[in-house]
Residue, then its C-alpha position, 0 to 999 in steps of 0.5 A: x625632327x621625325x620625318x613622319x611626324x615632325x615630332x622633336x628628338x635630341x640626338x646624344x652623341x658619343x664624345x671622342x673617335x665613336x659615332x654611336x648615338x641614342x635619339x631621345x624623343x622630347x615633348x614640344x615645350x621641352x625642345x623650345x626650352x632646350x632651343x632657347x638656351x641654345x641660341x641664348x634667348x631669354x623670355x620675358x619671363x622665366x621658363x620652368x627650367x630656368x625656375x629650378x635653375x634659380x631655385x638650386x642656384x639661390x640655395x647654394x646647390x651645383x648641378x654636376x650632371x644629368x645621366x641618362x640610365x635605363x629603359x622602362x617599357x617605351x620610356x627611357x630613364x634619366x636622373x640629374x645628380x646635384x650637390x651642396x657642400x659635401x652632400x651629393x643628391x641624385x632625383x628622378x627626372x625625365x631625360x628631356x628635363x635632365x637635357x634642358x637642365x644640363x644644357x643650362x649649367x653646360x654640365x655633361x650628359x651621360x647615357x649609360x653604355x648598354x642603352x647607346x649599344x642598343x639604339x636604332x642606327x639613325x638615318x638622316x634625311x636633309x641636313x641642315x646646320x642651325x649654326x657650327x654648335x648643332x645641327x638639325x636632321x630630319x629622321x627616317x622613321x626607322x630610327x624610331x625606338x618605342x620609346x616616348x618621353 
């Protein structure tokens, strides 16, 4: 969370010996989407994540990953990448989107090298440990690209 303004962000972090990260800012609904799979909470119906799941699952199609690739003014760009049979398909998507998606399939989440070289350093705040598989930081305002998705 954004100390200044409680504003959700998922931090990306680097897999292996790295520590690099890239925060990205997620509207609310978006963060609840992301936090409900994360704990496993099912809603009495479904969520519009959990819709497109159906929706590629019932039509035969595997969710092979979300990347994350470019900036475009303040907005960072993301992409989910998908296939069915021997045909692979990429679409445009918001990264807090692509994020929620992924989170659901338990497919990688890949952030293009040069956008992880170039975020902020990220300063924490209070840490507190939601459970061993996450964490939830409170950010300095610093950290804060111009960046909204």
């Amino acid at each position: 969370m954004d100390a200044n303004d409680s504003t959700p962000v998922v931090i990306l972090r680097e897999l292996g010996e790295g520590d690099s990260s890239l925060p990205v800012m997620v509207g609310p609904a978006e963060a609840s989407s992301i936090i409900m799979e994360l704990d496993g909470l099912k809603p009495p119906r479904p969520l519009t994540h959990d819709l497109i799941v159906k929706l590629l699952l019932t039509h035969g199609f595997v969710f092979l990953e979300t990347y994350i690739y470019g900036a475009s003014g303040d907005t960072y760009l993301g992409k989910i990448r998908y296939s069915r049979g021997s045909y692979r398909y990429s679409m445009e998507v918001r990264p807090s989107d692509g994020i929620a998606l992924a989170v659901r399939f338990k497919a990688p989440i890949y952030v293009e090298e040069s956008l992880i070289r170039s975020a902020p350093a990220i300063n924490y705040l209070g840490l507190k440990e939601a459970d061993s598989s996450r964490e939830i930081y409170y950010l300095e305002p610093e950290w804060r690209p111009s960046q909204t998705l």
